[in-house]
DSSP file (Angstrom, degrees, kcal/mol; ACC not computed):
  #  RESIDUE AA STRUCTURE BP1 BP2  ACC     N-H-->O    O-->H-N    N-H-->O    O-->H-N    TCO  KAPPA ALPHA  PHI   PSI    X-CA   Y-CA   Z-CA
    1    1 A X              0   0    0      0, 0.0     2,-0.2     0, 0.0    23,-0.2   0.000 360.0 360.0 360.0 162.2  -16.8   70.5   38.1
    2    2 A X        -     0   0    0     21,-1.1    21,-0.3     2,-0.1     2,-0.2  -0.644 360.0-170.5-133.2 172.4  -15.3   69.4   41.8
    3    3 A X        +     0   0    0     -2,-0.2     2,-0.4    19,-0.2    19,-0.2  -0.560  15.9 173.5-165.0 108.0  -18.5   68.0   44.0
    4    4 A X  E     -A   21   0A   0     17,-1.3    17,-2.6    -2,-0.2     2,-0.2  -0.960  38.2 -91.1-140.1 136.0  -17.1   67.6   47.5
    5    5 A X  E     +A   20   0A   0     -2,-0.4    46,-1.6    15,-0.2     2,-0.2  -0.385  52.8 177.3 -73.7 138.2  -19.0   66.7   50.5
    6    6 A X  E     -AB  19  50A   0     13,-2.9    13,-2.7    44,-0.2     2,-0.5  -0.967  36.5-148.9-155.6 155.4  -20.7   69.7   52.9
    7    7 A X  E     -AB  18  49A   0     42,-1.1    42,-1.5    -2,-0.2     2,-0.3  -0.897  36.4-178.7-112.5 141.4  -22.6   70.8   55.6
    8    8 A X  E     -AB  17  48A   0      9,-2.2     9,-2.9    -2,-0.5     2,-0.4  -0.885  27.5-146.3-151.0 159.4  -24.4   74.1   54.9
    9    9 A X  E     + B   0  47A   0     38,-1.7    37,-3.6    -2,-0.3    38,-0.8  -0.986  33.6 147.7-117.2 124.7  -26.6   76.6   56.5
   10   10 A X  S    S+     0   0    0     -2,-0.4     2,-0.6    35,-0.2    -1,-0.2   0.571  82.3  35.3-126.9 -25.2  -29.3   78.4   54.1
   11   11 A X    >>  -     0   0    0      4,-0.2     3,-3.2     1,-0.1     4,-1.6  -0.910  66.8-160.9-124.2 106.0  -32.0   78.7   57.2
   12   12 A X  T 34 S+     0   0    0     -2,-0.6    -1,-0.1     1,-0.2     4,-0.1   0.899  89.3  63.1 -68.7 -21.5  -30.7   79.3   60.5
   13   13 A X  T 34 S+     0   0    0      1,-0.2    -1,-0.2     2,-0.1    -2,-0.0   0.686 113.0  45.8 -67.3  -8.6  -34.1   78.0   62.4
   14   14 A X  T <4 S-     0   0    0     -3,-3.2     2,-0.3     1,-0.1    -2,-0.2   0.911  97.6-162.2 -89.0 -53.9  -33.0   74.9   60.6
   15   15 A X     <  -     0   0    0     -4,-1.6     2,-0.3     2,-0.1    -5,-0.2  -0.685  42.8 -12.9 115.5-136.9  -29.5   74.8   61.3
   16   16 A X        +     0   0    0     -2,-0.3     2,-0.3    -4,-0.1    -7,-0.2  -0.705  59.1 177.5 -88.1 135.0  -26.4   72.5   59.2
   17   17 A X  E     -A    8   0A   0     -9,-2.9    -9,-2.2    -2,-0.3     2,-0.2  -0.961  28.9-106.3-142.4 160.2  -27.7   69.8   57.0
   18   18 A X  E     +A    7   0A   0     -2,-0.3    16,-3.0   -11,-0.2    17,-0.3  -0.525  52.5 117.5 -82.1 138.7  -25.4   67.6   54.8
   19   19 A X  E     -AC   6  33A   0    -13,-2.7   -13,-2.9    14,-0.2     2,-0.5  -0.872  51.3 -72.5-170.6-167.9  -24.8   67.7   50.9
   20   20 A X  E     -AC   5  32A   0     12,-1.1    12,-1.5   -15,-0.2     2,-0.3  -0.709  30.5-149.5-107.4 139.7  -22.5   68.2   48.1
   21   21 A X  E     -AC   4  31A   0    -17,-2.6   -17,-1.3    -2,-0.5     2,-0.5  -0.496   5.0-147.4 -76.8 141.7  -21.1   71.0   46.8
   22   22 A X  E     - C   0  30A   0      8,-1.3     7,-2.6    -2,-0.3     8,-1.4  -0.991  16.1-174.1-130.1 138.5  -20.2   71.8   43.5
   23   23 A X  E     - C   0  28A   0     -2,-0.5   -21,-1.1   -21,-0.3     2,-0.5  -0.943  30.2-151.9-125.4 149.3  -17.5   73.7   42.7
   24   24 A X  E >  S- C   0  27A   0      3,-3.1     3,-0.8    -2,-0.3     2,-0.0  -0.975  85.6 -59.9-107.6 112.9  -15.9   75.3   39.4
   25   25 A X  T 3  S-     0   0    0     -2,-0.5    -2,-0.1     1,-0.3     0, 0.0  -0.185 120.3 -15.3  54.7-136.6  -12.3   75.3   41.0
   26   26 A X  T 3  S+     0   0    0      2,-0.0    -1,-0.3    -3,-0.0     2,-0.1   0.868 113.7 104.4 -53.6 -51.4  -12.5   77.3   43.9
   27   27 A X  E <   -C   24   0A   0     -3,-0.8    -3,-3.1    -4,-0.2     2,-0.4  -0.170  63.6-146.9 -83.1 130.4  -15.5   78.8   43.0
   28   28 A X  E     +C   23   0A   0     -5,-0.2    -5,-0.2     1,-0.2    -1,-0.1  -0.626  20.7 174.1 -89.2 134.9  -18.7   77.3   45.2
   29   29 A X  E     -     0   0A   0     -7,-2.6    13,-1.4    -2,-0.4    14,-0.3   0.778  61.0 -72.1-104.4 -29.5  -22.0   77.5   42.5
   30   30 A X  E     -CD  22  41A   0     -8,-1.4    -8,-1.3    11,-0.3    -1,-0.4  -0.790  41.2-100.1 158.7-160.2  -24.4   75.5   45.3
   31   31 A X  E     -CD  21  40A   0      9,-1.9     9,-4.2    -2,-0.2     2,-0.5  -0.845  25.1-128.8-145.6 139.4  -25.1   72.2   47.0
   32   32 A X  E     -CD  20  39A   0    -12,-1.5   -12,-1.1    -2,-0.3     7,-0.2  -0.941  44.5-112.5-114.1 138.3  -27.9   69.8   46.2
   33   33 A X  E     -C   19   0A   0      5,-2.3   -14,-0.2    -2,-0.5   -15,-0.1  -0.348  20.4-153.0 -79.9 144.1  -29.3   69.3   49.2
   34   34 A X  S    S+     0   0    0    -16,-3.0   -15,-0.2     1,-0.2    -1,-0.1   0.693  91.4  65.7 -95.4   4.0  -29.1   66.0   51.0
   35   35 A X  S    S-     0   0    0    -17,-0.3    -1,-0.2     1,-0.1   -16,-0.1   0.883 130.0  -5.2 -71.7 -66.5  -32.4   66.6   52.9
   36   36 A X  S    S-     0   0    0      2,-0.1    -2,-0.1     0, 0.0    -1,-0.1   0.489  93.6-113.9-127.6  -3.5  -34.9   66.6   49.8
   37   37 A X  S    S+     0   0    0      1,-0.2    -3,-0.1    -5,-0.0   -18,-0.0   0.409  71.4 132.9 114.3 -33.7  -32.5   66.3   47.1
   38   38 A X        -     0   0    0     -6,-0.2    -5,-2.3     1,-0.1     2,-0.6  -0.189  55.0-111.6 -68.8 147.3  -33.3   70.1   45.5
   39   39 A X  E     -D   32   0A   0     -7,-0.2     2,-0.5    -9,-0.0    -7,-0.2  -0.802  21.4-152.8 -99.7 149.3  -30.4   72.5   44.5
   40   40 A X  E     -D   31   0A   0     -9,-4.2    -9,-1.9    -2,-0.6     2,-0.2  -0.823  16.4-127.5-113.8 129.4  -29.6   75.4   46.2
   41   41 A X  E >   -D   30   0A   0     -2,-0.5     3,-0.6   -11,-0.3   -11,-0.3  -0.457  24.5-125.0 -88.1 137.1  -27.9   78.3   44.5
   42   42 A X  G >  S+     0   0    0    -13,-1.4     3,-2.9     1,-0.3   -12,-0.1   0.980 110.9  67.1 -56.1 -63.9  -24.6   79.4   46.6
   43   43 A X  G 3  S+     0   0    0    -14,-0.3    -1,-0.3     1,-0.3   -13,-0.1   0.819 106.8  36.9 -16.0 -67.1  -26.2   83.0   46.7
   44   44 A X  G <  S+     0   0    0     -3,-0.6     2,-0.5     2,-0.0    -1,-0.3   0.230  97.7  96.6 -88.3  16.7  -29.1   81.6   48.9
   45   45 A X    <   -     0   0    0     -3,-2.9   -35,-0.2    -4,-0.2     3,-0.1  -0.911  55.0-174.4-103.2 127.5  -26.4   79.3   50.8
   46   46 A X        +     0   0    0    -37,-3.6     2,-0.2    -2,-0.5   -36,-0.1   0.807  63.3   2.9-104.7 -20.7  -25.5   81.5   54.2
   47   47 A X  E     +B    9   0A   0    -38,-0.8   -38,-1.7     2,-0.0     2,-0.3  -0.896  61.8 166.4-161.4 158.9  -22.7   79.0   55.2
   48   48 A X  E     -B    8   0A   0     -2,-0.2   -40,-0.2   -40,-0.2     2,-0.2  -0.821  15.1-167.5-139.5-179.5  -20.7   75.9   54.7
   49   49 A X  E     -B    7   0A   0    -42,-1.5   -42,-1.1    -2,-0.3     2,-0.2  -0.756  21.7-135.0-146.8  97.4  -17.8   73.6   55.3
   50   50 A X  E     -B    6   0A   0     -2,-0.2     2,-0.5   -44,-0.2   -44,-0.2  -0.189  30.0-120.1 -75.9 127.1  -16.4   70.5   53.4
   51   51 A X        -     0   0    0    -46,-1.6   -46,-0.1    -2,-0.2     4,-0.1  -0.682  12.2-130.6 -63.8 128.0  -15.7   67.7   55.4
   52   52 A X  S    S+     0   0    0     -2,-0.5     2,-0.2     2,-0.1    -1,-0.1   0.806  93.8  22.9 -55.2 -55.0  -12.1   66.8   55.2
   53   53 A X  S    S-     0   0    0     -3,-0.1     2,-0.3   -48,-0.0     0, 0.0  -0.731  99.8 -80.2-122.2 147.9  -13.4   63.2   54.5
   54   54 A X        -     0   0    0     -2,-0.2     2,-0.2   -50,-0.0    -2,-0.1  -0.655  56.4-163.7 -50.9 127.9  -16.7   61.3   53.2
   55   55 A X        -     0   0    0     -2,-0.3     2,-0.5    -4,-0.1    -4,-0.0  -0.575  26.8-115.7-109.6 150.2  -18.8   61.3   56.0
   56   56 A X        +     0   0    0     -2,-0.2     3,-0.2     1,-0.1    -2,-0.0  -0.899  39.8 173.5 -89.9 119.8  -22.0   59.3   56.9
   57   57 A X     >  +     0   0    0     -2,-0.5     4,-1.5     1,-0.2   -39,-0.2  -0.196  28.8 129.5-123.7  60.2  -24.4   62.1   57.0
   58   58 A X  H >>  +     0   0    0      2,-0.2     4,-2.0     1,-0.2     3,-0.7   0.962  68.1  50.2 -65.8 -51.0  -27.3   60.1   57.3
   59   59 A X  H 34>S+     0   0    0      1,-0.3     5,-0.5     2,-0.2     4,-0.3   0.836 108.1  51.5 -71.3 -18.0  -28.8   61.9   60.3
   60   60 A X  H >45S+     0   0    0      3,-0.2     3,-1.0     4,-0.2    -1,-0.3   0.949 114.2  46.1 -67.1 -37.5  -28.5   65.2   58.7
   61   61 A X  H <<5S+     0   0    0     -4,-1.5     2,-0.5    -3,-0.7    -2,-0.2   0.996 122.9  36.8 -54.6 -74.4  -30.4   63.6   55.5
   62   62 A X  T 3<5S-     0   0    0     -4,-2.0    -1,-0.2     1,-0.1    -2,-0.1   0.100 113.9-126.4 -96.9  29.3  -33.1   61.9   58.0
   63   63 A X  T < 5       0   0    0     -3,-1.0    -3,-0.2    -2,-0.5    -1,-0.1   0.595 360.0 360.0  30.9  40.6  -33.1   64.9   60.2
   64   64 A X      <       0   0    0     -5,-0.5    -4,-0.2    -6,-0.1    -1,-0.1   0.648 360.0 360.0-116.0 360.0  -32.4   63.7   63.3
């Protein structure tokens, strides 16, 4: 397993929120979310991005 940091969309009326992805290789399996913690199945994920770098994504976590 690869776990690399990402900003993901699964509800656009929410918009991007920060967490990590896990990946099998290439392949993305879903992101526990850094907003409450839960994981989210890639299916139900509509898009992402890894950040190049670790990022502080505290305001995506404390939603502001």
């Amino acid at each position: 397993m690869i776990y690399k940091q990402i900003a993901f969309v699964d509800d656009p009326e929410i918009g991007e929120i920060g967490g990590i992805g896990i990946f099998d290789d290439s392949e993305f399996l879903g992101v526990i979310c850094g907003c409450c913690g839960g994981f989210i199945e890639a299916e139900d994920v509509l898009s992402y991005r890894i950040y190049s770098d670790w990022m502080n994504i505290s305001e995506e976590i404390m939603g502001e």
